[in-house]
C-alpha positions in Angstrom: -24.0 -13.4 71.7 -25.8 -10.8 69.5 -26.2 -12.1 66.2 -25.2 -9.6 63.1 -27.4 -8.1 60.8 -26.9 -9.2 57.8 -26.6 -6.2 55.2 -29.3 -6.2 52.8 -28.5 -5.7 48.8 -29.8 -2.5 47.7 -31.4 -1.5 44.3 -28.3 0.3 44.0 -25.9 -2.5 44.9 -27.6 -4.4 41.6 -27.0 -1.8 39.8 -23.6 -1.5 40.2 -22.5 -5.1 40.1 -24.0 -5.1 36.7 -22.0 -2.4 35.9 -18.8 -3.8 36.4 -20.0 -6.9 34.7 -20.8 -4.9 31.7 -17.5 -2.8 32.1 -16.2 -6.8 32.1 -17.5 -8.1 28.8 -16.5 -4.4 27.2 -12.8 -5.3 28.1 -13.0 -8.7 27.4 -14.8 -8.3 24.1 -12.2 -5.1 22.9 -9.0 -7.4 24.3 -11.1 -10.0 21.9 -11.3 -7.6 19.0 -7.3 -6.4 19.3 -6.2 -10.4 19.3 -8.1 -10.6 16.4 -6.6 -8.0 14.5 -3.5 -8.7 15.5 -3.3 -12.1 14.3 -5.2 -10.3 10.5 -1.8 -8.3 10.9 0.5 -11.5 11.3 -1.0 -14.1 9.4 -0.5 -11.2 6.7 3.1 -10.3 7.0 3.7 -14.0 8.0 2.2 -15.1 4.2 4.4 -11.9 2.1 7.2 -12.7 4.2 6.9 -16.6 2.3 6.3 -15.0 -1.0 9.2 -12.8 -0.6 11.6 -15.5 1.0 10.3 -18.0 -2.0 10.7 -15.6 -5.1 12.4 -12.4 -4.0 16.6 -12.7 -4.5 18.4 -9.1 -4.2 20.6 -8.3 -7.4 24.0 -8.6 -7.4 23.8 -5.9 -10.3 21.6 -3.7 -8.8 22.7 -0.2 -6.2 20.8 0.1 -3.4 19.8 3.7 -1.6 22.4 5.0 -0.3 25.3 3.3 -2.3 27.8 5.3 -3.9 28.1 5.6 -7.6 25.1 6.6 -10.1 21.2 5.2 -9.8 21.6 1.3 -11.2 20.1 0.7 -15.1 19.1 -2.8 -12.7 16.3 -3.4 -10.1 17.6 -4.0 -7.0 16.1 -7.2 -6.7 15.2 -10.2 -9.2 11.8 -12.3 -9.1 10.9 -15.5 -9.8 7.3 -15.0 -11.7 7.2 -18.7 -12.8 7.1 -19.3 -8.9 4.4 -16.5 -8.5 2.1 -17.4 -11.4 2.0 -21.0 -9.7 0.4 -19.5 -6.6 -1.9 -17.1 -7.9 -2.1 -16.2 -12.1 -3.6 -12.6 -11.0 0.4 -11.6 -10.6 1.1 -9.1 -13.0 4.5 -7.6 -11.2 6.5 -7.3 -8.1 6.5 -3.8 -6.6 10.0 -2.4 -5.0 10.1 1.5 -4.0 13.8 1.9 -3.2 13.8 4.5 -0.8 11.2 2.5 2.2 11.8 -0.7 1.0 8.0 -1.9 0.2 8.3 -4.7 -2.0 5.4 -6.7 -3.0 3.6 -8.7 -5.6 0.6 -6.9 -7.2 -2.6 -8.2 -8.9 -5.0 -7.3 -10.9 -8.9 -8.4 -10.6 -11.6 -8.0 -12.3 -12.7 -5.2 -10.6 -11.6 -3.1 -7.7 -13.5 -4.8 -4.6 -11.7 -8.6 -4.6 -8.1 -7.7 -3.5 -9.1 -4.8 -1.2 -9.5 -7.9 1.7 -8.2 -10.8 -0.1 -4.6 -12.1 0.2 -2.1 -13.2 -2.5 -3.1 -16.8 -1.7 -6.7 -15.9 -1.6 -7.3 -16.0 2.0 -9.7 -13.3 3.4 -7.5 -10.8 5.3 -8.2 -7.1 5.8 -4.6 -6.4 4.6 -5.9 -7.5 1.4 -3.0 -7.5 -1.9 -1.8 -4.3 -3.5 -3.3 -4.6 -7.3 -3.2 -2.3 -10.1 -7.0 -0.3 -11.2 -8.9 -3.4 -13.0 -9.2 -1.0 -16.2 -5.4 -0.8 -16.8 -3.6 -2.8 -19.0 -1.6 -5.5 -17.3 1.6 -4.4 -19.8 1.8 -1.0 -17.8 1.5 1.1 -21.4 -1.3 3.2 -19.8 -1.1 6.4 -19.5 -1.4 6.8 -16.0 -1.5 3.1 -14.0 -3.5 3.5 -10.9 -2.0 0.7 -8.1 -3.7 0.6 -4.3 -2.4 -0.9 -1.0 -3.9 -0.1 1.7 -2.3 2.1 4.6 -1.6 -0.9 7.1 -1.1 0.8 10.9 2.0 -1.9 11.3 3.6 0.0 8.2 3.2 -3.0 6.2 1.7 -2.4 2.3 1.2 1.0 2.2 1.8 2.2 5.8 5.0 3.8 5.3 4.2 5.8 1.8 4.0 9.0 3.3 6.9 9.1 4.6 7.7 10.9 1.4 6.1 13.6 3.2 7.1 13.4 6.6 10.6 12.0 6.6 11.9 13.2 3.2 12.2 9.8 1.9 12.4 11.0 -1.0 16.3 12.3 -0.2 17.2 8.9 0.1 15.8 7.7 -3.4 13.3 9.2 -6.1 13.0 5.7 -7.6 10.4 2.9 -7.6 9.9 -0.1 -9.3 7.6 -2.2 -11.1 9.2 -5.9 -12.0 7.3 -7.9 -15.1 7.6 -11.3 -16.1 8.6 -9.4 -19.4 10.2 -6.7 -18.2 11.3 -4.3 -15.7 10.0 -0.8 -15.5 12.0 1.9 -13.3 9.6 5.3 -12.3 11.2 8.5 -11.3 8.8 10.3 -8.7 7.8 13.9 -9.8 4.9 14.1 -6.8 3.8 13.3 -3.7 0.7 14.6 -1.8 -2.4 13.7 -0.9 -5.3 14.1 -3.0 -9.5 14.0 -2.9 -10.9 10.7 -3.8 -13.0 12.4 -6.6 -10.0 14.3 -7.8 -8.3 14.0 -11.3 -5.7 12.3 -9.6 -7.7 9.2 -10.8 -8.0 9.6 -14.3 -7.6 7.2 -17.1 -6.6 8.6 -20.4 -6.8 6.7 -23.5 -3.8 8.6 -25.6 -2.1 11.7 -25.3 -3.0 15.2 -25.4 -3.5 18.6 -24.6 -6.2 16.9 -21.7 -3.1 14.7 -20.5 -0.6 17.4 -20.5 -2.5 19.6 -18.5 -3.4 16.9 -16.0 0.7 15.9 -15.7 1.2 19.8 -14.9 -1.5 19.8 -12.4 -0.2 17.0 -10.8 2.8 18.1 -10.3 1.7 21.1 -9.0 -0.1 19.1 -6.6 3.2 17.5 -5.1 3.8 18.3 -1.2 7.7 18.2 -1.9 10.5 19.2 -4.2 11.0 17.3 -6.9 13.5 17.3 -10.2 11.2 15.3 -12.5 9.1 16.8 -14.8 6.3 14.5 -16.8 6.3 15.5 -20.5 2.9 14.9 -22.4 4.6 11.3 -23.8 5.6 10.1 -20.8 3.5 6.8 -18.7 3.0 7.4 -15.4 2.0 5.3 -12.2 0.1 6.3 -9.5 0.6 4.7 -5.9 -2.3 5.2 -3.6 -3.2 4.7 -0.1 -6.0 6.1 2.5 -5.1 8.4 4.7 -7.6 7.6 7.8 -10.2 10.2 6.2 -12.3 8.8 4.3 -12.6 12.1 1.8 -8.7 11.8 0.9 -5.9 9.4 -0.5 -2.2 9.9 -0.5 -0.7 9.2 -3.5 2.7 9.2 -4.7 3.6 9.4 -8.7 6.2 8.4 -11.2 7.9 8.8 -14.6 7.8 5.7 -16.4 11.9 5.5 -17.6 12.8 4.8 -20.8 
């Protein structure tokens, strides 16, 4: 009986065995990389979630969106800050925008850099904490208060801000809020859009003015949507920002400090 020849490996066959072997570590090393941010994303939510569970009670005085009857004089939620200060002493407030639900605490460092990654417990995660601009005052008496979260892709922080945009949110309530140890503050939003990085959407005034005015006119002006609130050259204003995916533009969304 004839024995077969066996088939010698060509150049070719080498070639494209190490292909596939490449095309092999590509997949495993991208299935590597999604795990990873996928358990950023969890251990995240999983540590707010705590917070929120642990500090976070909804107010039986407060309306929610949606509710009939007219906007509450209440937040719709009430914080435990003594319970907050003992985890981290960076809190300066709890963040609740009515109409998406986001509802956070928020920090202030000492600059702008530590909380973009860093969690409320001070754990390095990309989600990072929303804080306020580490050049406002902590008593939210500034003129304009500048706070960041970033623009999560699981619509956690940020991630669901622009829906103000693209779902009307806005319909359901124009109100956000901003809870203190020493009080609560209630902002009526007059704009929404998104804005250049290097714009004058990120100004800091020191008191108010012709300067101030024209930047409250100019930023309305600037809003996407139709709003009823109009800023008034004495009114405090905060800023909510978040990226966009561009790295030339933010989308911010901004507010009349109530009296």
């Amino acid at each position: 009986m004839a024995k077969k020849n066996k088939k010698k490996k060509t150049a070719g066959d080498y070639l494209l065995t190490l292909g596939l072997l490449i095309a092999l570590g590509v997949f495993a090393f991208a299935g590597w990389k999604l795990y990873g941010i996928y358990m950023d994303y969890k251990q995240a939510k999983d540590e707010y979630k705590k917070l929120e569970d642990m500090a976070v009670q909804p107010n039986p005085n407060g309306v929610r969106p949606g509710e009939d009857g007219a906007p509450a004089d209440e937040p719709p939620i009430v914080v435990d800050f003594a319970a907050l200060q003992a985890e981290n002493p960076d809190v300066v407030g709890w963040l609740y925008v009515e109409a998406l639900g986001i509802s956070y605490p928020v920090v202030q460092g000492t600059d702008n850099e530590y909380y973009l990654h860093m969690t409320y417990q001070k754990t390095y995660n990309f989600a990072g904490t929303i804080f306020i601009d580490h050049e406002n005052s902590r008593d939210f008496q500034d003129l304009n208060t500048i706070v960041y979260g970033h623009n999560m892709k699981d619509g956690s922080m940020f991630g669901i801000l622009k829906r103000f945009v693209t779902e009307n949110a806005y319909a359901t309530s124009p109100y956000f809020w901003m809870l203190t140890p020493e009080k609560n503050y209630k902002y009526e939003i007059f704009s929404a859009y998104t804005a250049q990085i290097n714009s004058l959407t990120y100004t800091l005034y020191s008191k108010p003015g012709q300067e101030f005015t024209a930047y409250l006119k100019q930023m309305k002006a600037n809003s996407e949507i139709e709003t009823s609130a109009e800023p008034k050259k004495f009114d405090k204003i905060m800023t909510l920002s978040t990226c966009t995916g561009n790295s030339a533009t933010r989308f911010v969304v901004q507010g009349i400090q109530m009296d």
